[in-house]
KESETOR-525989 format. One record per residue: residue in one letter; y, x, z of N, C-alpha, C, O in turn. Coordinates in steps of 0.001 Angstrom, whole numbers, padded with zeros to 6 digits, always signed. Layout:
# residues N
AYXZYXZYXZYXZ;...
***
This chain:
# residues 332
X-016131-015235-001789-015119-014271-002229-015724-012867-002248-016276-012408-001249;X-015577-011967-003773-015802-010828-003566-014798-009975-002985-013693-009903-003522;X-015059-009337-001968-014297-008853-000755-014395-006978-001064-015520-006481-001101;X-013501-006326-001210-013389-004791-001289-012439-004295-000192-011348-004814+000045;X-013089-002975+000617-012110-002015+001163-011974-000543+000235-012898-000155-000481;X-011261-000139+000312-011237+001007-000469-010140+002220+000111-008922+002049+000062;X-010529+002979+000449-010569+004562+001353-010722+005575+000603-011618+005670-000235;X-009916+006374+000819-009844+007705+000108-010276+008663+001440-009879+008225+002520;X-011127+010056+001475-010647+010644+002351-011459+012119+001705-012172+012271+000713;X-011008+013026+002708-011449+014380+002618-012097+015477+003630-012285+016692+003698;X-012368+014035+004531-013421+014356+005689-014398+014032+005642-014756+013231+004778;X-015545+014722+006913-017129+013582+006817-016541+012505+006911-015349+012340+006650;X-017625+011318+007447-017591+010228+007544-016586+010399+008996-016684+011489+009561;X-015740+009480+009542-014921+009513+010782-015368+008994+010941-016343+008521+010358;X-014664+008694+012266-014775+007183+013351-014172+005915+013137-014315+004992+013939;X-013315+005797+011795-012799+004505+011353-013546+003921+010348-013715+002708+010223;X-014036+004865+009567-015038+005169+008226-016422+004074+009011-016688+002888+008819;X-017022+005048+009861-017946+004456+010389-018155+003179+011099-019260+002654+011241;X-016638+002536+011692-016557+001400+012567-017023+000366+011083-017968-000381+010830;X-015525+000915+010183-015646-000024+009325-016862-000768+008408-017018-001919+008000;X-017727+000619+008283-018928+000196+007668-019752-000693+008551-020424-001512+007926;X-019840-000720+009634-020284-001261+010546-020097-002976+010660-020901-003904+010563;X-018361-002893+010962-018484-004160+010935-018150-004820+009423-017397-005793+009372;X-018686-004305+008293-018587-004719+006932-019677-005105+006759-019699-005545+005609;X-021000-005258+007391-022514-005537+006797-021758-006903+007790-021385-007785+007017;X-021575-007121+008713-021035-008671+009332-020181-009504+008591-020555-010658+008378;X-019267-009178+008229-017833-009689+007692-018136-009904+005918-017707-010901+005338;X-018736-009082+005371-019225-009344+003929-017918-008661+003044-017147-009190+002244;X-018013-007316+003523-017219-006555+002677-017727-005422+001814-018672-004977+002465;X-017617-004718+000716-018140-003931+000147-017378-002545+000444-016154-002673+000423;X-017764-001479+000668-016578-000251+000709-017399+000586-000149-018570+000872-000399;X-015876+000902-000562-015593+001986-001434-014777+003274-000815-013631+003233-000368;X-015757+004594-000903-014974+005800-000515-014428+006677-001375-015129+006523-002376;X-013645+007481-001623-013069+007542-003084-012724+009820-002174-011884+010297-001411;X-013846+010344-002864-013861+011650-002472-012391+012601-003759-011638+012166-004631;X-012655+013989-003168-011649+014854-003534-012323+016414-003666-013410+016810-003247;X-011550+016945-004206-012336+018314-004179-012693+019022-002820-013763+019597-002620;X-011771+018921-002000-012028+019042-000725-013085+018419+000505-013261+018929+001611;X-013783+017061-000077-014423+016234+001024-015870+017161+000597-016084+017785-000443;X-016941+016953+002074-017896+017730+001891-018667+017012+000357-018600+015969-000293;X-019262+018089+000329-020129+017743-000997-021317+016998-000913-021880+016466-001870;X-021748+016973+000475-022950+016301+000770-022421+014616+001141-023178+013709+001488;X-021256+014537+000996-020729+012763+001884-021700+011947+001822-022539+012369+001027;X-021967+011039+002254-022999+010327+002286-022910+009331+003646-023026+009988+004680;X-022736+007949+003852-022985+007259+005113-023164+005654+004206-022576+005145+003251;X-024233+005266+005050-024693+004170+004704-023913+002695+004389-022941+002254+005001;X-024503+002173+003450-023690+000958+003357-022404+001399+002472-021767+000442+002031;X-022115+002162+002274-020825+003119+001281-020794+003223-000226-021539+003959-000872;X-020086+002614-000613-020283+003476-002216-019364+004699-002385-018154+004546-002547;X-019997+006028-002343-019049+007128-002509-019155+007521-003538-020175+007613-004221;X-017436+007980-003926-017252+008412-005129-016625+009894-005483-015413+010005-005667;X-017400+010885-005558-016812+012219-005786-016274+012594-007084-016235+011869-008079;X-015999+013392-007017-014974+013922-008086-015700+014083-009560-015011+014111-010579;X-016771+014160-009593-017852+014330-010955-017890+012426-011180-017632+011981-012299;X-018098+011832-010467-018380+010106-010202-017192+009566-010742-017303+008454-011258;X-015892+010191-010738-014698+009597-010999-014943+010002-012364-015126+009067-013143;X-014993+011215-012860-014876+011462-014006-015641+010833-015127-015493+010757-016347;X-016624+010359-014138-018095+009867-015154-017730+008404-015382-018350+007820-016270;X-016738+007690-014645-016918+006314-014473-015672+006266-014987-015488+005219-015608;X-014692+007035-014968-013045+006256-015781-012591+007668-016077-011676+008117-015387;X-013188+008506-017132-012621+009881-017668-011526+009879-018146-010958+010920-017816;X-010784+009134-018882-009381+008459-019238-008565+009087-018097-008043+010196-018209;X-008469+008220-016842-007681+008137-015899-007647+009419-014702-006883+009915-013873;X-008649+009524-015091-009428+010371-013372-008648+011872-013480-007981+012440-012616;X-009147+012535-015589-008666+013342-015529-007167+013864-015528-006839+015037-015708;X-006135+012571-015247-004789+012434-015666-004516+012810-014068-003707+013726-013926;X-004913+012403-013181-004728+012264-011793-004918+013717-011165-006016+014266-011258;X-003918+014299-010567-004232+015215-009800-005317+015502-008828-005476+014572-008038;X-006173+016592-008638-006822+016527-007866-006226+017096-006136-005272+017856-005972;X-006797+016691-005381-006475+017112-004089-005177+016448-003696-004252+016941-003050;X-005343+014553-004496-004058+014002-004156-004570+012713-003589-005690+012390-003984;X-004023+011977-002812-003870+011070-002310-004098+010155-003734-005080+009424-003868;X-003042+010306-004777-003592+008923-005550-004800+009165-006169-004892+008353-007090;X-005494+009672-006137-007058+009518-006424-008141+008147-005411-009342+007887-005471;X-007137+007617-004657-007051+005818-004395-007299+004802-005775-007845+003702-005865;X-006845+005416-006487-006284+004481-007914-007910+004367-008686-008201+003400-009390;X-008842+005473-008429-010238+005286-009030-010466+004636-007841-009801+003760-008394;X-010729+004206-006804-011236+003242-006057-010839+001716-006481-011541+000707-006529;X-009361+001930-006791-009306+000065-006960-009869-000042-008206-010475-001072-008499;X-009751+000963-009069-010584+000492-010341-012002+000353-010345-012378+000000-011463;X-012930+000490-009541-013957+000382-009026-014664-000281-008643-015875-000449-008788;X-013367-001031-007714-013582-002025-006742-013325-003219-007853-014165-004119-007858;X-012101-003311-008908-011880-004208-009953-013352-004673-010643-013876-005782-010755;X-013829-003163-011100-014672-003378-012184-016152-003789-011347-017145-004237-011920;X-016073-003591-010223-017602-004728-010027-017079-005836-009166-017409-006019-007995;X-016340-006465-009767-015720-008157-009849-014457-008310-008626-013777-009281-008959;X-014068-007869-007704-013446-007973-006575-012554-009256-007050-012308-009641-008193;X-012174-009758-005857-011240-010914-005430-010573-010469-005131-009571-010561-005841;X-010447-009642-003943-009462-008658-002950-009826-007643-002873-010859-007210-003385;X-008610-006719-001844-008958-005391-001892-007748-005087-000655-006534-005191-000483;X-009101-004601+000116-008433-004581+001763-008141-002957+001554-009085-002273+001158;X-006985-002385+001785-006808-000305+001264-006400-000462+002852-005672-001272+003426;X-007338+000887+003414-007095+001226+004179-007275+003023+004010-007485+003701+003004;X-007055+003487+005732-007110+005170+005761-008443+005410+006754-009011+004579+007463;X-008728+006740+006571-010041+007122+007369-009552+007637+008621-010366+008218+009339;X-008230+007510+009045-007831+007603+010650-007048+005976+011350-006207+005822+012236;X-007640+005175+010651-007072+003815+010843-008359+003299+011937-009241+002734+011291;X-008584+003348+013052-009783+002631+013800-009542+000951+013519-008429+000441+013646;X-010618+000266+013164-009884-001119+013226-010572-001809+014551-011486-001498+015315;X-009683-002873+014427-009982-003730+015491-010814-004780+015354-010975-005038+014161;X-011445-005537+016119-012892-006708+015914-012230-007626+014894-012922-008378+014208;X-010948-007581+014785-009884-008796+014154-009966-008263+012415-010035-009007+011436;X-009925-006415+012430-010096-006059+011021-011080-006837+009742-012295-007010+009648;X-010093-007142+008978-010779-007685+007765-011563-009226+007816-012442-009582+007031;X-010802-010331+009367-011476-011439+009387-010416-012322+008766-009212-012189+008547;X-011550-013526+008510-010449-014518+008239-009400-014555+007004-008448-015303+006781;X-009932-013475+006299-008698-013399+005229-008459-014628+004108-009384-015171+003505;X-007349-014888+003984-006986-016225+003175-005916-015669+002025-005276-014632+002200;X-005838-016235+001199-004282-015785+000732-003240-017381+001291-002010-017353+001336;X-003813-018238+001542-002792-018987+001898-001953-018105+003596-002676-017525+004406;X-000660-018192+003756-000413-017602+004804+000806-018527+005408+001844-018770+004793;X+000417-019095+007007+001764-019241+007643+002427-018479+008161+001841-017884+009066;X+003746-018111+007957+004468-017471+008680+006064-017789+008570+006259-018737+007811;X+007119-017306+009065+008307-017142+009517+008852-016792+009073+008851-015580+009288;X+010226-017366+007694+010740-016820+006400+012070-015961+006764+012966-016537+007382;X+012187-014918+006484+013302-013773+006522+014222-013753+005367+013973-013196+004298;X+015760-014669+005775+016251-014393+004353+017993-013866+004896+018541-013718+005989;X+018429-013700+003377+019651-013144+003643+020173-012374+004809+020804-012648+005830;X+019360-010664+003933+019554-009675+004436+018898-008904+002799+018106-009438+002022;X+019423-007785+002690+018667-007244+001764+017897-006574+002217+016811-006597+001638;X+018016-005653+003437+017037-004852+003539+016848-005422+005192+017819-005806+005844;X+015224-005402+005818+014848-006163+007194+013958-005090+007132+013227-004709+006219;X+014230-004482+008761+013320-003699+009489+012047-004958+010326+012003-005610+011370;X+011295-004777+009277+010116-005959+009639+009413-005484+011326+009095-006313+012179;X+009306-004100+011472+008558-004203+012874+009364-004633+014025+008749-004882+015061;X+011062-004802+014006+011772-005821+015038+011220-007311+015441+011562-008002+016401;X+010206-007612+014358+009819-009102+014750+008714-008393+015661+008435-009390+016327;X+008099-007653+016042+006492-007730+016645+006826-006540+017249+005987-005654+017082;X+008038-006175+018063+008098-005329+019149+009656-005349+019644+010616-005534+018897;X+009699-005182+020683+010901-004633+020973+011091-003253+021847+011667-003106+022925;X+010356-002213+020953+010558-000671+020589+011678-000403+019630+012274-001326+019075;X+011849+000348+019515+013199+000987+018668+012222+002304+017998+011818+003384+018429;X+012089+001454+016549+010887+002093+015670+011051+001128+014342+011306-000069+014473;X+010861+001827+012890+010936+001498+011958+010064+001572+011025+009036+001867+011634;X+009858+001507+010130+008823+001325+009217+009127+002962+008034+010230+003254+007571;X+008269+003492+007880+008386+004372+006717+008915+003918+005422+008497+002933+004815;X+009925+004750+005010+010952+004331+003594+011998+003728+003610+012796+003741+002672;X+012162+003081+004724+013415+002091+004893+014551+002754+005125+014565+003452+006140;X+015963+002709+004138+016919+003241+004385+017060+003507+005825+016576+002715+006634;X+017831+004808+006294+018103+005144+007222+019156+004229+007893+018832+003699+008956;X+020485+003973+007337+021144+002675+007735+020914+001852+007189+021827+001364+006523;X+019492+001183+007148+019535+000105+007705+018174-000678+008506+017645-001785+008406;X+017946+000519+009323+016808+000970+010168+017417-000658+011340+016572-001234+012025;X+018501-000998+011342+018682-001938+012318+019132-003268+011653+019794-004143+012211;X+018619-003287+010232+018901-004428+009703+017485-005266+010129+016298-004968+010261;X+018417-006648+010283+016733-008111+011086+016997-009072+009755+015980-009248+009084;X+018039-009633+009334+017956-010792+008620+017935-012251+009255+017570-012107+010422;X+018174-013604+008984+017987-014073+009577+016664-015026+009455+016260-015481+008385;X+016034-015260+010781+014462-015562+010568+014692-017243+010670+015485-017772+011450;X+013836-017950+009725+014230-019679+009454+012856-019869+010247+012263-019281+011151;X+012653-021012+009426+011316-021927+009903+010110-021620+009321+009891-021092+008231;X+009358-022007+010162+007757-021332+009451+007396-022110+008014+007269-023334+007978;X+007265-021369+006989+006753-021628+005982+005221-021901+005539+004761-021096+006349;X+004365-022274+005056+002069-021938+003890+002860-021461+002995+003839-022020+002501;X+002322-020109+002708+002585-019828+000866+001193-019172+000575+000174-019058+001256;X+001505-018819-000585+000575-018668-001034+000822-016634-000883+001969-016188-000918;X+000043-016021-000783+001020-014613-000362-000390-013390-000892-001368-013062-000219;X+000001-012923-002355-000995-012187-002752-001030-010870-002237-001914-010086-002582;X-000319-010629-001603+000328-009183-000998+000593-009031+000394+001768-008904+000738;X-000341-009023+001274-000419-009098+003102-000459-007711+003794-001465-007135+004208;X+000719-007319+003836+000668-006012+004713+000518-006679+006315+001094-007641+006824;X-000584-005664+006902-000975-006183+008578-000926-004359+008699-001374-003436+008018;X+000269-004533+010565+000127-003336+010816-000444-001980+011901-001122-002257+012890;X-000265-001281+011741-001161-000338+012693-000519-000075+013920+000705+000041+013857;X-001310+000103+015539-000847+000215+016527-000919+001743+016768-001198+002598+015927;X-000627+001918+018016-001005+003646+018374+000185+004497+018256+001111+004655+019052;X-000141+005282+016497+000435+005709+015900+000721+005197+014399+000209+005517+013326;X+001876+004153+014779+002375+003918+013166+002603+004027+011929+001802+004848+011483;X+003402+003562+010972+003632+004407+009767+005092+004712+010283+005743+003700+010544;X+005650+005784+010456+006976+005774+010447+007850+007366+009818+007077+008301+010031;X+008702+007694+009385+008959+008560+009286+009066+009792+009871+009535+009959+010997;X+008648+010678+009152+008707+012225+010150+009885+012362+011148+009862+012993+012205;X+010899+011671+010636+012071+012133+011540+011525+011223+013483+011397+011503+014675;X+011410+010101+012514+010917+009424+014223+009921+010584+014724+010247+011144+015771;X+008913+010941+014180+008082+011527+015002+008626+012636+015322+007953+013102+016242;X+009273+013154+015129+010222+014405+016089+010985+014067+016586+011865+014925+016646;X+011308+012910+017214+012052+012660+018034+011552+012005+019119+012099+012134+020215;X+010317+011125+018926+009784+010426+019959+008302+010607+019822+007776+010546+018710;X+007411+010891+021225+006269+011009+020713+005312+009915+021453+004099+010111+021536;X+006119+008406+022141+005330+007649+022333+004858+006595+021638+005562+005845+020962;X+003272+006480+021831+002552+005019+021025+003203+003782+021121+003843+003677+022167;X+003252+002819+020381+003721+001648+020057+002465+000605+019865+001644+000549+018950;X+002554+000086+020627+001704-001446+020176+002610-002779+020298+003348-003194+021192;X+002263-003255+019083+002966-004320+018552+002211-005560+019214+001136-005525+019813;X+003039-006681+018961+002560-007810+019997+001519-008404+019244+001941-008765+018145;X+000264-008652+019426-000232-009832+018979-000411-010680+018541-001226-010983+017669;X+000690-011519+019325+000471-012924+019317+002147-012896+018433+002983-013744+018742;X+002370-012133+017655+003738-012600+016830+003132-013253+015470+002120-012916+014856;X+004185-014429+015150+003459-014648+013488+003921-013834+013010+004838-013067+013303;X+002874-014036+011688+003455-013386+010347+004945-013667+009999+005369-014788+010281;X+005693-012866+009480+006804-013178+009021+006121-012756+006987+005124-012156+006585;X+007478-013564+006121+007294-013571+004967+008964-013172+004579+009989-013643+005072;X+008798-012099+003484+009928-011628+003031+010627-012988+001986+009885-013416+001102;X+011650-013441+002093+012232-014348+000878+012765-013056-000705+012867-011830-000767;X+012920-013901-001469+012737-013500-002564+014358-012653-002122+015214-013137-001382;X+014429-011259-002838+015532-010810-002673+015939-009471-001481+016814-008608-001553;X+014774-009776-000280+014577-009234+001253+013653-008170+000671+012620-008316+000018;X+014251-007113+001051+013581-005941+000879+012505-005277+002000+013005-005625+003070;X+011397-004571+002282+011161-003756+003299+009695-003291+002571+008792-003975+002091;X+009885-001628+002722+008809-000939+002153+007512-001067+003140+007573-000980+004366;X+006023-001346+002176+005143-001422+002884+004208-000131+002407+004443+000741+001571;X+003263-000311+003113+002621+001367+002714+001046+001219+002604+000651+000112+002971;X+000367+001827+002308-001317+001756+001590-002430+001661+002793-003615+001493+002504;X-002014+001770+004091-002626+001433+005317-003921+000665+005874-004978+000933+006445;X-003146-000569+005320-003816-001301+005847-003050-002627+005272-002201-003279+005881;X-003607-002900+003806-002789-003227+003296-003819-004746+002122-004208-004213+001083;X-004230-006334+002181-004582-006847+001309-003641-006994+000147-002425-007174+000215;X-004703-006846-001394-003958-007356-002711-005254-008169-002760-006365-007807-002371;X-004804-009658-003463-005880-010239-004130-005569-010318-005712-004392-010225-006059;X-006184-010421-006306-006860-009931-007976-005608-010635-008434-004741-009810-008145;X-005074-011537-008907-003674-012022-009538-002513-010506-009639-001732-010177-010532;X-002778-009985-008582-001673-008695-008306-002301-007421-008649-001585-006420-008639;X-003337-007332-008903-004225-006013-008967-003570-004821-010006-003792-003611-009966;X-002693-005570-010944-001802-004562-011727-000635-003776-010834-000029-002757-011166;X-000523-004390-009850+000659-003568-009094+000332-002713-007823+001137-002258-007010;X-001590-002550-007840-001623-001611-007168-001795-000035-007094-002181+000768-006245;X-001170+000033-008808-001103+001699-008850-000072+002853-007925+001127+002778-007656;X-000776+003582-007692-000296+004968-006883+000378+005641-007588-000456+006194-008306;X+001840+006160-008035+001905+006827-008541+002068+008638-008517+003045+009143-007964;X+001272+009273-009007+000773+010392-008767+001979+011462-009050+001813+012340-008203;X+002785+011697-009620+003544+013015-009800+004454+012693-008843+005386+013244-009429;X+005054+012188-007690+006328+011819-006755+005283+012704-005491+004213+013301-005364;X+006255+012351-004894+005885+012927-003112+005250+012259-002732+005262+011028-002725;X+004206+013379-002137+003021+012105-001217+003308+011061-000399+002666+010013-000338;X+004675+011466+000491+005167+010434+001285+005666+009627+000562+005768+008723+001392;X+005990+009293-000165+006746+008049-001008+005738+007581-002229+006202+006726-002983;X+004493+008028-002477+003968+007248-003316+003686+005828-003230+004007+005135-004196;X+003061+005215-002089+002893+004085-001356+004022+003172-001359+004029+001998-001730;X+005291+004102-000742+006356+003539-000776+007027+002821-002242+007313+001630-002362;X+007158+003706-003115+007555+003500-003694+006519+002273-005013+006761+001653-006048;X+005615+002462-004300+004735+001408-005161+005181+000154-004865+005541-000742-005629;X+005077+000204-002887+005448-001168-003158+006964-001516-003038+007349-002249-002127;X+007744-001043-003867+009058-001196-004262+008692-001954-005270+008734-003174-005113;X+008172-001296-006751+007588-002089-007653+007011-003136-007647+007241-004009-008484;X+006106-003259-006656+004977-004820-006621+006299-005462-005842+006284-006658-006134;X+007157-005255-005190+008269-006652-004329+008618-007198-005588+008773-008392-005844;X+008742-006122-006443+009269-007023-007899+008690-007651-008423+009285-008630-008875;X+007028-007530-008755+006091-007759-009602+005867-009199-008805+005642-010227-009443;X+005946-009187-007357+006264-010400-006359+006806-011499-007079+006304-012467-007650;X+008247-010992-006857+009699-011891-007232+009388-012540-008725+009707-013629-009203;X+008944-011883-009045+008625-011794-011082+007808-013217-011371+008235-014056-012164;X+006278-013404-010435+005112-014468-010697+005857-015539-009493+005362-016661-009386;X+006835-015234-008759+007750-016491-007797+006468-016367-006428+006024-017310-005773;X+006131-015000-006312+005287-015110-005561+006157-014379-003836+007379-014494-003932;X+005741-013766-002537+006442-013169-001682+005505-012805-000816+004406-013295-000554;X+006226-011645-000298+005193-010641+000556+005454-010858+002224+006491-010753+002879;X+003839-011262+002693+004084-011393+004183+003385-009374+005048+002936-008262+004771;X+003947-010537+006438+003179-009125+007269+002835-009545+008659+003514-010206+009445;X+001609-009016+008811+001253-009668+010001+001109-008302+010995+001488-007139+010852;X+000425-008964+012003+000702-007653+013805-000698-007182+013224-001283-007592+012221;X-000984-006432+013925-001690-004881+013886-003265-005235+014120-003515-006006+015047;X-004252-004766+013405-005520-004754+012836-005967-003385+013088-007165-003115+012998;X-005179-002582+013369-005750-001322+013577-005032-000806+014365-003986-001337+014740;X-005649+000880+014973-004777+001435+015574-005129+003180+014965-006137+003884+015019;X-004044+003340+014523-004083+004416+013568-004206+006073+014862-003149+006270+015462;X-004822+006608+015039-004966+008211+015639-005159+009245+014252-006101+009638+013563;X-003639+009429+014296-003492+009963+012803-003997+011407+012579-004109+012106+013586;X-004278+011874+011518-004835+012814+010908-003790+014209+011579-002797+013892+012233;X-004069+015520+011382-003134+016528+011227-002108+016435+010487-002395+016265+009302;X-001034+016480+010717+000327+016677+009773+000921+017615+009962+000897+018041+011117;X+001562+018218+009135+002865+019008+009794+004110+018698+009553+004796+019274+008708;X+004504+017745+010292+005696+016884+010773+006616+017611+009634+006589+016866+008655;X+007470+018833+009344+008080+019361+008474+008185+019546+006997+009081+019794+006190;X+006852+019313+006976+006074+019327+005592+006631+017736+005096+007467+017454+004237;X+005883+016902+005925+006020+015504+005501+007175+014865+005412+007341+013958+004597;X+008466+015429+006572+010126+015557+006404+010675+015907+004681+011346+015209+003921;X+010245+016873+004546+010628+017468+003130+010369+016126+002730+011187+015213+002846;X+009083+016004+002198+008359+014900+001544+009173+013352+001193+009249+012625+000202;X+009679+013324+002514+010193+011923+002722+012039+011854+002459+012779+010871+002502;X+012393+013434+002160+013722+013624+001390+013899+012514+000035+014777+011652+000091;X+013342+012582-000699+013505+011670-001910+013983+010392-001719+014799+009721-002351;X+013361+010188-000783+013231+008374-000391+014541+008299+000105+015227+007562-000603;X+015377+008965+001412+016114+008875+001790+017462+009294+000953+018611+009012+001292;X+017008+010143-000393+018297+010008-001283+017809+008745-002205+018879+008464-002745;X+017028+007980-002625+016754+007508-004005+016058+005848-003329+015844+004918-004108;X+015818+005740-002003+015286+004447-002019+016327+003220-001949+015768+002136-001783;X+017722+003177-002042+018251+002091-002146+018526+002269-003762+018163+001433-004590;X+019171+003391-004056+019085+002936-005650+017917+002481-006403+018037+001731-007372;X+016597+002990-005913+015415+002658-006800+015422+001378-006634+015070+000815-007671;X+015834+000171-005204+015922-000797-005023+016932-001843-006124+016767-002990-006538;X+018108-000729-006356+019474-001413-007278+018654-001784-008985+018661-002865-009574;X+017884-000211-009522+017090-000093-010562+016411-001950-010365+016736-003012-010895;X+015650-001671-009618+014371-002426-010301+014652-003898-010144+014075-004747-010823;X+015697-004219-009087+016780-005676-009498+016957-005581-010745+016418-006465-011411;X+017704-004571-011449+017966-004880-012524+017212-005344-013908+017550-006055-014855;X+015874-004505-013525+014515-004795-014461+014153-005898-013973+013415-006634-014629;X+014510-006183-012954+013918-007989-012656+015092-008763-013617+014726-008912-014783;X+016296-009218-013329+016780-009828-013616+016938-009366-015320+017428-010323-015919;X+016794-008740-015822+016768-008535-017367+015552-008450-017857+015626-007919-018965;X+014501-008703-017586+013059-009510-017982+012506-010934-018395+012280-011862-017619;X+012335-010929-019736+011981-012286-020033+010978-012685-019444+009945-012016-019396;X+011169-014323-018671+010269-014477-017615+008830-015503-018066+008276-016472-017548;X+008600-014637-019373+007031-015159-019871+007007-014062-020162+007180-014048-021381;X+006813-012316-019530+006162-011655-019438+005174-011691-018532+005517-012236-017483;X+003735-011186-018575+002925-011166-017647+003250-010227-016455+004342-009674-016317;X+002114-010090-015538+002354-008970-014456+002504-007570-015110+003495-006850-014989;X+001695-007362-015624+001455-006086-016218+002409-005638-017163+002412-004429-017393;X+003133-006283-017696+004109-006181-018556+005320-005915-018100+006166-005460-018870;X+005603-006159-016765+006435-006260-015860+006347-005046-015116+007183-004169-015331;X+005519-004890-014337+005231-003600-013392+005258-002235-014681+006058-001313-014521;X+004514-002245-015654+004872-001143-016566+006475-000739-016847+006763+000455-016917;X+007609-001862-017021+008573-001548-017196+008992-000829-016363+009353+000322-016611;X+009031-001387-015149+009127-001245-013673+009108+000880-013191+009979+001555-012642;X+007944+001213-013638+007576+002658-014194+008289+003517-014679+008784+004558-014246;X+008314+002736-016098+009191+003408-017141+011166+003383-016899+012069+004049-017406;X+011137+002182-015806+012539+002645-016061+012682+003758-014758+013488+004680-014889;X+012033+003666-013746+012040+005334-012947+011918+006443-013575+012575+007417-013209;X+011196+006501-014467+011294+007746-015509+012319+008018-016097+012878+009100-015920;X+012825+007006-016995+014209+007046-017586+015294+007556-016662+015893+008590-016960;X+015644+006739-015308+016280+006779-014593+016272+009056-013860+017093+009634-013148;X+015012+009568-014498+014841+010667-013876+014100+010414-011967+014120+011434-011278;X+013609+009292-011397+013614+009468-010369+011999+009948-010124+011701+010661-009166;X+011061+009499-011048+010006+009648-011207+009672+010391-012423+010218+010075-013480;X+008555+011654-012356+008523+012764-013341+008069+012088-014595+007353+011088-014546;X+008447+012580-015638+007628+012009-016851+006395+012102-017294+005859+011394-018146;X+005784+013318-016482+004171+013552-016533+003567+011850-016020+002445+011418-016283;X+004476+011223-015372+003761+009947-014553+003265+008737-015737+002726+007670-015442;X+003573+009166-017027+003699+008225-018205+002184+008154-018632+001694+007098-019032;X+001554+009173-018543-000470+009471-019091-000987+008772-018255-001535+007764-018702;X-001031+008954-016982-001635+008482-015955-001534+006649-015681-002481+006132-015089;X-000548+005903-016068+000066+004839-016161-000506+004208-016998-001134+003169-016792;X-000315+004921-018355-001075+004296-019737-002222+003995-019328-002688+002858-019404;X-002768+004917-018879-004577+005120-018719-004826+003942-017865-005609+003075-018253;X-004120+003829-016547-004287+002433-015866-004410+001110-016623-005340+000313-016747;X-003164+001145-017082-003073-000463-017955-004377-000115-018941-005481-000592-018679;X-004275+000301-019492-005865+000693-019972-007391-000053-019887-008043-000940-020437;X-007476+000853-018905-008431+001006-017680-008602-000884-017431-009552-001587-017774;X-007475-001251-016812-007316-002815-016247-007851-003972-017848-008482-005029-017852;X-007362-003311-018807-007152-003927-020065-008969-004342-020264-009447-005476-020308;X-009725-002989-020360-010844-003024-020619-011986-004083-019325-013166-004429-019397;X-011143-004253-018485-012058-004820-017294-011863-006384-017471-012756-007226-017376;X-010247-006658-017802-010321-008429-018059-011321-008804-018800-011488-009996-019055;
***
């Protein structure tokens, strides 16, 4: 299996940067670092393919120049990167994510785990703690929705969110309110969302294998805090769409997060908390009114376009999109 990680950052090399490269000459992974106007100009650490801002332009000018600079989705030239010299998978992680000896082993897409149904929306970190802590994006009421959990299911699961200990993904508001670490249990299975079960996952620490690779665009004109989010709003669909479903397993890393300013990222995460159950109502509806011999890509584009329509996502987001499907078009 051709195996990809792919990292964005705007620091030297860190201490997650560096673990990872480390244990990637063992494990048989390729990384990809995906620079910004801001990362030093000299980047450079072994075993790395780094990609600066002249490198993006030179390798997908289409796309690169559509993409804001000094943004987070400048991720999106990494998976294309990682696509175009053959990948199978594509492990996205962050450069304050330390991983653990467990990071990046063993990966399968077959997955057992523990099926979650009838509930629409499931606060997935209730299975693998009993902290009072939620996942970033998830409606505010329904921060205490569980669902009910059946019998262990094998699926086949192109989309494996595994999550971070320490310091989580969770919303700014949690972090002003509580400032202790969370480690999740271990030894919990995976649970698997049923078709219908909602819960936002985020760019972390996060496998896609190549069948899904159309639904891992970033989209660039929204709030930084909700780009991730709101992506994988889209791919639950792009999920539901190929009859496929998204698992999540306990923690691979332990995130010692970057500088924030908790207020900044509050603002940020306003959108979500007015627009993430309707964006949820939207894109039911683009599911269920989709002829179902469209491909992925045909699907997730709608998916786009009707946030635009809808006004929830800017219309500048329409260049950048094209250029992807594009981009993907020229690599099949």
């Amino acid at each position: 299996m051709n195996k990809w990680i792919v990292i964005t950052t705007i620091n030297k090399p860190t201490e997650a940067i560096i673990k990872i490269a480390s244990m990637s000459k063992v494990y048989d992974w390729s990384i990809v670092v995906v620079g910004d106007l801001k990362t030093p100009r000299n980047w450079n650490h072994p075993g790395v393919h780094y990609l600066s801002i002249d490198r993006q332009n030179e390798l997908f000018p289409k796309i690169s120049k559509k993409i804001p600079n000094n943004h987070y989705c400048r991720k999106n030239i990494g998976y294309l990167y990682a696509i175009n010299n053959g990948a199978d998978c594509i492990l996205e992680t962050d450069d304050d994510n330390i991983p653990y000896d467990i990071f990046g082993q063993n990966i399968e897409k077959a997955v057992i785990g523990k099926i979650i149904k009838n509930s629409k929306w499931v606060n997935v970190y209730k299975y693998f703690t009993d902290s009072f802590i939620w996942p970033r994006g998830i409606p505010l009421d329904s921060i205490h929705g569980m669902g009910n959990i059946g019998e262990s299911v094998e699926i086949d699961a192109p989309i494996q969110q595994y999550l971070a200990d320490g310091d989580p993904d969770v919303d700014a508001i949690y972090r002003l309110l509580f400032e202790n670490e969370v480690y999740f249990d271990q030894k919990s299975d995976p649970v698997v969302l049923d078709r219908g079960v909602w819960c936002p996952f985020n760019s972390q620490n996060t496998i896609f294998f190549s069948e899904v690779f159309p639904l891992l665009y970033l989209p660039c004109f929204v709030s930084f805090r909700m780009t991730d989010i709101w992506r994988s709003f889209v791919a639950q669909i792009g999920l539901w769409h190929i009859g496929k479903k998204l698992t999540f397993s306990t923690s691979t890393v332990k995130q010692v997060r970057n500088e924030h300013n908790l207020m900044i990222d509050f603002e940020d995460e306003v959108p979500g908390y007015l627009q993430n159950e309707n964006i949820s109502d939207i894109l039911e509806a683009v599911l269920e009114s989709s002829d179902v011999n469209l491909n992925l890509s045909e699907v997730t584009k709608l998916c786009w376009e009707q946030l635009i329509e809808e006004g929830i996502v800017p219309k500048e987001e329409l260049e950048p999109i094209e250029a992807w499907f594009q981009e993907l078009k020229k690599i099949e």
